[in-house]
N, C-alpha and C positions, 0 to 999 in steps of 0.2 A: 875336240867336239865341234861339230858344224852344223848343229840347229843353232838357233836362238835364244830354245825355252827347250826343257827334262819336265817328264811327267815325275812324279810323286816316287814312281816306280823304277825309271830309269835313275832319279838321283839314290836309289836305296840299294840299285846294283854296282854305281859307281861306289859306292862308300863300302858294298858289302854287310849292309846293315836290311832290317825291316823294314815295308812303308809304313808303318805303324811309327819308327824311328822317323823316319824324316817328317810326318803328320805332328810327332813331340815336338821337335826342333823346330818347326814352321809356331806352332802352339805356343811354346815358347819366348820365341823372339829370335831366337838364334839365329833362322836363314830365315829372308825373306822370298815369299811367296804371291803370285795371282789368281782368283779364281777362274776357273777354267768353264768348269761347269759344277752341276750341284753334285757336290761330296771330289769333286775334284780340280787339282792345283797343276800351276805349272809354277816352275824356276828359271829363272836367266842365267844363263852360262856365266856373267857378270857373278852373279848374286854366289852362285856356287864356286866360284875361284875366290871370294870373299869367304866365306866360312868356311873354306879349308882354308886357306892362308891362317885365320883366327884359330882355326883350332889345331895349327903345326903341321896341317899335311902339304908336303910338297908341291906347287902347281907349276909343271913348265911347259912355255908355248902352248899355256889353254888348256891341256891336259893335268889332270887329277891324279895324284901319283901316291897310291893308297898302300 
């Protein structure tokens, strides 16, 4: 990964899930999130190599290994 910050959209194609799923997750508490704009988030690469770590998926060299 070589931004900084994943929209809502991009973390839901890394995982292979809904944005709907990562909107629960952020909801949640599970991954943290910043507003971006209204009805929209972004993620930090930080934040998502933490909640895969947590939830057992693989991350090497920054990469998300799903």
């Amino acid at each position: 990964m070589s931004k900084d910050y994943l929209s809502a959209g991009e973390v839901a194609a890394l995982f292979d899930v809904s944005d709907k799923t990562v909107y629960h997750w952020v909801k949640a508490g599970l991954l943290r999130a910043k507003k971006a704009s209204i009805g929209k988030i972004v993620i930090t690469v930080d934040d998502i190599e933490e909640f895969a770590v947590k939830q057992g998926i693989e991350v090497i060299n920054r990469r998300v290994l799903v």
